[in-house]
C-alpha positions in Angstrom: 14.9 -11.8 -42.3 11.4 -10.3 -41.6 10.0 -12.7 -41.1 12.8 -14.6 -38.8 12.1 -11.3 -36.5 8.8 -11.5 -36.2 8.9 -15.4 -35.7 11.3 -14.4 -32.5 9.2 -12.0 -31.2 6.1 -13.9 -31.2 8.2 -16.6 -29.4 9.3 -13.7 -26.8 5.7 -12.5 -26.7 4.5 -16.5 -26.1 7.3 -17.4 -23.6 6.8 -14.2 -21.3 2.5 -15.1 -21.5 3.7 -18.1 -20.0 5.4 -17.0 -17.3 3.1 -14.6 -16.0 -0.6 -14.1 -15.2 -2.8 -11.2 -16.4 -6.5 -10.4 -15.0 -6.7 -6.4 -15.2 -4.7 -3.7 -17.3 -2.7 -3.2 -13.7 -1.0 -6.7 -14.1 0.7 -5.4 -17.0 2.6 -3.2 -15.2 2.9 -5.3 -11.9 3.6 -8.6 -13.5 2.1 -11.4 -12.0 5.0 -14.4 -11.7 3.1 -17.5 -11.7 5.9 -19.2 -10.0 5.4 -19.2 -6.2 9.4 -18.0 -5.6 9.8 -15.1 -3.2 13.0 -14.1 -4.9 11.7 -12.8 -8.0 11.6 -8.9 -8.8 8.0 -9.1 -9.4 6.8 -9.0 -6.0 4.1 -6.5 -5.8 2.0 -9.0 -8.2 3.2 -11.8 -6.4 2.5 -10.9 -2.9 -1.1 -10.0 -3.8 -1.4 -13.4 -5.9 0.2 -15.8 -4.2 -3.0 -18.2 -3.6 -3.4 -18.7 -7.9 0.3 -19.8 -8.1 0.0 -22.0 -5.1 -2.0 -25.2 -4.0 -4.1 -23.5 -1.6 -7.8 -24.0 0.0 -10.3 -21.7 0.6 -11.5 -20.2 4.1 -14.9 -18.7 2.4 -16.0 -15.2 3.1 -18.7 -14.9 6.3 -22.5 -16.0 5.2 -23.4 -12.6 7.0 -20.4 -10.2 6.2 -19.8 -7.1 8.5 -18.3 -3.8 6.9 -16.1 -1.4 9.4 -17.0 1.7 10.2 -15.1 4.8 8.3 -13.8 7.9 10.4 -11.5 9.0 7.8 -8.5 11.5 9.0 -5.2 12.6 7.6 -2.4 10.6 9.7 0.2 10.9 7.2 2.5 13.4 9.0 2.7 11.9 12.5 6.1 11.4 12.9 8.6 8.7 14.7 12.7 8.7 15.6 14.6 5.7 14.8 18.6 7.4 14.2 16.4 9.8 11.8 12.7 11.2 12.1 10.7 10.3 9.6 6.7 10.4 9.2 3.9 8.0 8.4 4.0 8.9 4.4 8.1 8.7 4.3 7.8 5.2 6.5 5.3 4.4 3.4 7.8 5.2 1.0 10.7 4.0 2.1 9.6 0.5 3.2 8.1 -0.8 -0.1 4.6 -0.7 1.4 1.8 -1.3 -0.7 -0.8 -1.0 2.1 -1.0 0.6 5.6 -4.5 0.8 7.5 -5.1 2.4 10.6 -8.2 1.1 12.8 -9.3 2.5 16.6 -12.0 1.2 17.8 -13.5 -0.3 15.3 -13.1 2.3 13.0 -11.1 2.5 9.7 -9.1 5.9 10.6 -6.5 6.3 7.6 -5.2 4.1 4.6 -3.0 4.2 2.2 -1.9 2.2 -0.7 1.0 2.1 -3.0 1.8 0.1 -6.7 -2.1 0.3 -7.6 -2.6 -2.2 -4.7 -6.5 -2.1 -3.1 -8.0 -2.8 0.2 -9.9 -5.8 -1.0 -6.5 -7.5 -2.7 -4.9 -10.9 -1.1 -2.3 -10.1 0.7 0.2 -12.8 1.4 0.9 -13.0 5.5 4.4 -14.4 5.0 4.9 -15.5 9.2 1.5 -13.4 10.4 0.1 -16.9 9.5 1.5 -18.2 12.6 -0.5 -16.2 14.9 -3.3 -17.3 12.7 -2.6 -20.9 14.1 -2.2 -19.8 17.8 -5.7 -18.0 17.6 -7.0 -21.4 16.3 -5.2 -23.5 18.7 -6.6 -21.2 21.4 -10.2 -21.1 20.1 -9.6 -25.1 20.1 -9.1 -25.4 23.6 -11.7 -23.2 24.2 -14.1 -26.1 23.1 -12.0 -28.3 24.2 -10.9 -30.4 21.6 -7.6 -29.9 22.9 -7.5 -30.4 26.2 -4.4 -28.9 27.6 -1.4 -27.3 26.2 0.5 -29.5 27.7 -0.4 -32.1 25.9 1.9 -33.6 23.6 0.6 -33.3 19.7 1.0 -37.2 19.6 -2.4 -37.2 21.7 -4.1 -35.4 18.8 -2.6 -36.9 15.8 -0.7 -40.3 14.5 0.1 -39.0 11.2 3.8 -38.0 12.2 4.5 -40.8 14.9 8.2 -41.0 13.3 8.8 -36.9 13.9 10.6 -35.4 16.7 7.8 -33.0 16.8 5.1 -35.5 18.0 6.8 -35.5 21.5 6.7 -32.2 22.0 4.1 -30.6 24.1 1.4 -27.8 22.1 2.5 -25.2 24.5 6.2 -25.6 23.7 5.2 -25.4 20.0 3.5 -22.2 20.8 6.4 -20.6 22.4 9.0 -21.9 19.9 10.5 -23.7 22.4 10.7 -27.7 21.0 14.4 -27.9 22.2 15.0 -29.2 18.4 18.0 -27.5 16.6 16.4 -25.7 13.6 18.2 -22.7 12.0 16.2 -20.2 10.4 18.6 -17.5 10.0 17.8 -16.6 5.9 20.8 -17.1 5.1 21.7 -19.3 2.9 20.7 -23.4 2.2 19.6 -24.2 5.9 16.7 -25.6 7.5 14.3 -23.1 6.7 15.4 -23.3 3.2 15.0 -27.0 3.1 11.3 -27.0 5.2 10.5 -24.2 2.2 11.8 -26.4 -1.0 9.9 -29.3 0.5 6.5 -27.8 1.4 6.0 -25.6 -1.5 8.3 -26.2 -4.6 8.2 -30.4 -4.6 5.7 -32.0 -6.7 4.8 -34.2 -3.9 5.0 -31.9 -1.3 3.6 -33.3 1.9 3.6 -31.8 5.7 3.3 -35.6 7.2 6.4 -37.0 5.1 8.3 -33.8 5.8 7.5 -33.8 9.6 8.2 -37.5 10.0 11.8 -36.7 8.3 12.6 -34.7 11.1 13.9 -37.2 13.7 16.3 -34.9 16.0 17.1 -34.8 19.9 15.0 -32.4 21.8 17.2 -30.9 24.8 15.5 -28.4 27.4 12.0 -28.0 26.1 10.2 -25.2 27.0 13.1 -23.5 28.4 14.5 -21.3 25.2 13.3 -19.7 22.5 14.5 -20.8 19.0 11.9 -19.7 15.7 11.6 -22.4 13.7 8.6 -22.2 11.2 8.2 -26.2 11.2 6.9 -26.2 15.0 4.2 -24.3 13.5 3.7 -26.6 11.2 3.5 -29.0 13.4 0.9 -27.4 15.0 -1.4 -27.1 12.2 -1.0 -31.0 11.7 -2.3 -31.2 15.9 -5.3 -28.7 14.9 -6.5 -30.8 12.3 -6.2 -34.0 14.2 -7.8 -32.1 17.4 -10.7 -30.9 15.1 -10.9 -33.6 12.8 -11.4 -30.7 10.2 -9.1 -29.0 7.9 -7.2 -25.9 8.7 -9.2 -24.2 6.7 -12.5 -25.7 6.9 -12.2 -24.9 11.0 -10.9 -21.1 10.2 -14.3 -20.4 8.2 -16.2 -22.2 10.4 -15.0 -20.5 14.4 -13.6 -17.5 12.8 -14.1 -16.1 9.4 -17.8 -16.5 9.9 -18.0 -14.6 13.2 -15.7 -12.1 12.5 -17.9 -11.4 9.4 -15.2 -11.8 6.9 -16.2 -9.6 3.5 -14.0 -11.2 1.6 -12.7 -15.3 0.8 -9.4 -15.9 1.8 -6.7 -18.7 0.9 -4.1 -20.4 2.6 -1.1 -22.6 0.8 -1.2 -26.4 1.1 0.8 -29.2 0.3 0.3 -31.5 -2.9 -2.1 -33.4 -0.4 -4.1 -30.5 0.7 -2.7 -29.9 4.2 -2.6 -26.4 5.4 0.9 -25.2 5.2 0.4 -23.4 9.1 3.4 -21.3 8.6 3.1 -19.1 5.8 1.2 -17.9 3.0 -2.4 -17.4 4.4 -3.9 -14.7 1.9 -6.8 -12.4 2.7 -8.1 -8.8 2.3 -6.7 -5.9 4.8 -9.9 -5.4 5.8 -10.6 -9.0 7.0 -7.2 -8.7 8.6 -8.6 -6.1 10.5 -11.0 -7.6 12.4 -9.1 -10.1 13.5 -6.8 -8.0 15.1 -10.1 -5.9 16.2 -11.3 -9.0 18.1 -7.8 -9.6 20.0 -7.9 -5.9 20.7 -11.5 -6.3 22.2 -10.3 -9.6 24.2 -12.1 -12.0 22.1 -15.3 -10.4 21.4 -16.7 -9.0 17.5 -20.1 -8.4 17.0 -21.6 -9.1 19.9 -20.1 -12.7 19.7 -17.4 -14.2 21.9 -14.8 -15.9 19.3 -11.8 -16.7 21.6 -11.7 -16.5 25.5 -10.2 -13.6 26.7 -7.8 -15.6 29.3 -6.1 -17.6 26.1 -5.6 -13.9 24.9 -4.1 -12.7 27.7 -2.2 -16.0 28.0 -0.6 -15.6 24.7 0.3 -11.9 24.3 0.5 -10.4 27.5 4.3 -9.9 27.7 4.6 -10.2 31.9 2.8 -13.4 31.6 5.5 -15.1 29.8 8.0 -17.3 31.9 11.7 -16.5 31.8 13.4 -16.5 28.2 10.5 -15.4 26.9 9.9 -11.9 28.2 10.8 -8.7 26.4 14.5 -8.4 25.5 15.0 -12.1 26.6 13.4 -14.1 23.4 14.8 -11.6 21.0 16.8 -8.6 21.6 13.7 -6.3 20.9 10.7 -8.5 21.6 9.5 -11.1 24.0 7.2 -13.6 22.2 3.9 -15.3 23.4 2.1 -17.9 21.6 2.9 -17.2 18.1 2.9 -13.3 18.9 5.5 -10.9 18.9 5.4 -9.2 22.3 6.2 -5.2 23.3 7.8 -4.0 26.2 4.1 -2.6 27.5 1.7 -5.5 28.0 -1.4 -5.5 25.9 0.7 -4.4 22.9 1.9 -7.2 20.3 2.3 -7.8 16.6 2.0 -10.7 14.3 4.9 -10.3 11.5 6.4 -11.5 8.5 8.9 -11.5 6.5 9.7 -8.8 3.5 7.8 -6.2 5.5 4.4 -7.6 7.3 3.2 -6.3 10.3 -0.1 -6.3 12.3 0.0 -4.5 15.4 -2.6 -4.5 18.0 -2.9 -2.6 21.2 -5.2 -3.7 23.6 -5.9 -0.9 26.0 -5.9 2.0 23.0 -7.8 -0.8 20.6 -5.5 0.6 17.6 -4.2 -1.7 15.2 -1.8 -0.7 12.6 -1.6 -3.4 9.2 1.1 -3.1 7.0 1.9 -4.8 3.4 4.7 -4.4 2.2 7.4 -6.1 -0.7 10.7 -5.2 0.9 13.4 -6.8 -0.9 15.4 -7.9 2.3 13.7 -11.1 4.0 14.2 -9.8 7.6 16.5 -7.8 9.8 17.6 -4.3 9.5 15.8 -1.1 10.7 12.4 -2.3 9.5 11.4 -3.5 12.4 12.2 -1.4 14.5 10.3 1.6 12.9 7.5 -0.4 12.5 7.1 -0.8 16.3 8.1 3.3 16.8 5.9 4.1 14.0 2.7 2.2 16.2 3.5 3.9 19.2 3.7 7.0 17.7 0.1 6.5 16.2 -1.1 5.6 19.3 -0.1 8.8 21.2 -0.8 11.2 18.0 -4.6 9.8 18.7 -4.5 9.6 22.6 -3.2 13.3 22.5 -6.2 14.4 20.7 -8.9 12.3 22.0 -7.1 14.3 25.3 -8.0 17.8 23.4 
């Protein structure tokens, strides 16, 4: 019978090895799944892991890495209203964050992390990977290897002749506005669900046979917004075509190099090495920061200009946006540029994702707010919502003083 026990329990002991990773005494606490599904109750190791459980390729660190400066002070009480007041440390706590940074001009002012999380981990993006793609896109028309958003991708790629999605112009892509039903509601077995299974969870998984499977009729492009996660997919496929470079391979290149990125980052592919686009670019909250530094600053870091300042302005400037697009018109609470999330006041944005990221980035104040989080409810709620008060609040706690 002894025996029969301990035969079972080295079974257990085997089978749970299996199903989990372990680096560091910290991942026996937070257990690293090594399964790629967002649904499992392990997502603190997870969402700081995602790229080793994933096909993914690397976007290597800069050759001449730049730290931030460090003006360290206590924001932890400043306080926002949404139905309830609550403060920066409450807002920490109650939204599953593992990491919150605050940086003003250049400056790391405050962080905190949660669940034995670090500045220097991966965290996943979730959706902030889609702005990634629209700064690309932008620096790519910059050089002009794409020549005009209004170009349809078809002029920039062959590979998914077959797909709706070659018709479409970039610029409609941008702005989520193909005309193409897609429902990405996260709720239930729909076309987000589908895109997901497809991308990330088939052996085979390939962006050109999943784009060239979507053959549906575009009405009204341009004119409405609709998110769909595969028009930025779409786009990714047009950036490597324009480029003739991988996703990642032109990341490192025009922007993790300039930037001076301390840290490698990763983003998800398919089975054939295709950039995912969408979702699941992974990086270090301090290399997040200066990309959000350099769309604060207009396009300049280091004394290097990395995207023009009008494709900035273009894409997140909330009175520059045509109608359906504008604040309270694209989404109840938010207008939304190209790939950005837009604010009532222009100059103010945010990339975001689901289960609780947020980068926020004010232009005129140059304060950006990143956020980490493992949220157990994909989207909707209050989350949002205080995220956005909580930013604004920041913003004033430091104008107000600077003031003093």
């Amino acid at each position: 019978m002894r025996l029969l026990a301990f035969a079972f329990l080295t079974l257990v002991s085997f089978v749970a090895h299996a199903q989990f990773i372990e680096h560091e005494e910290r991942d026996k606490r937070y257990l690293v799944p090594r399964s790629p599904d967002t649904t499992t109750p392990h997502k603190v190791g997870l969402f700081t892991h995602m790229a080793e459980v994933s096909p993914s390729c690397k976007v290597s660190k800069s050759s001449s890495p730049v730290p931030l400066q460090r003006s360290p002070r206590d924001l932890s009480g400043v306080k926002y209203e949404v139905i309830f007041n609550y403060t920066l440390k409450e807002h920490i706590d109650k939204n599953n964050v593992m990491g919150l940074m605050v940086v003003r001009d250049g400056k790391i002012l405050d962080q905190h992390y949660r669940h034995e999380r670090r500045e220097t981990d991966q965290f996943t993006s979730f959706s902030m990977a889609k702005s990634m793609i629209g700064i690309l896109i932008g620096i790519a028309l910059d050089e002009g290897l794409i020549k005009s958003l209004d170009d349809p991708v078809s002029r920039y790629t062959s590979r998914i002749n077959e797909s709706s999605y070659s018709k479409v112009s970039i610029r409609s892509l941008l702005r989520m506005s193909s005309g193409i039903p897609f429902n990405e509601t996260y709720t239930g077995k729909n076309d987000i669900y589908y895109l997901d299974q497809a991308l990330r969870f088939s052996p085979n998984s390939s962006v050109v046979a999943t784009l060239n499977k979507m053959q549906r009729t575009s009405t009204d492009e341009g004119k409405k917004f609709n998110y769909a996660s595969v028009e930025t997919v779409a786009l990714a496929e047009a950036l490597r075509g324009a480029t003739g470079k991988s996703v990642c391979q032109y990341m490192q290149e025009k922007l993790w190099e300039p930037i001076g990125a301390e840290h490698d980052a990763w983003w998800g592919t398919d089975s054939e090495g295709n950039a995912l686009g969408y979702a699941y670019f992974n990086a270090a909250q301090l290399d997040y920061a200066k990309v959000a530094l350099m769309l604060a600053n207009m396009g300049e870091l280091n004394d290097k200009r990395i995207l023009s300042a009008e494709y900035i302005d273009q894409a997140t400037n909330v009175e520059r946006q045509p109608e359906g697009f504008k604040y309270a018109q694209a989404d109840k609470f938010s207008g939304y540029g190209y790939q950005f999330w837009l604010r009532e006041k222009p100059g103010r944005y945010f990339m975001q994702g689901v289960y609780g990221q947020y980068i926020g980035i004010d232009r005129d104040s140059k304060t950006v707010l990143l956020i980490n989080s493992f949220d157990n409810v994909e989207s909707g709620g209050l989350r949002s919502p205080r995220t956005w008060r909580l930013f604004t609040s920041i913003i004033n706690e430091l104008d107000q003083k600077e003031r003093n």
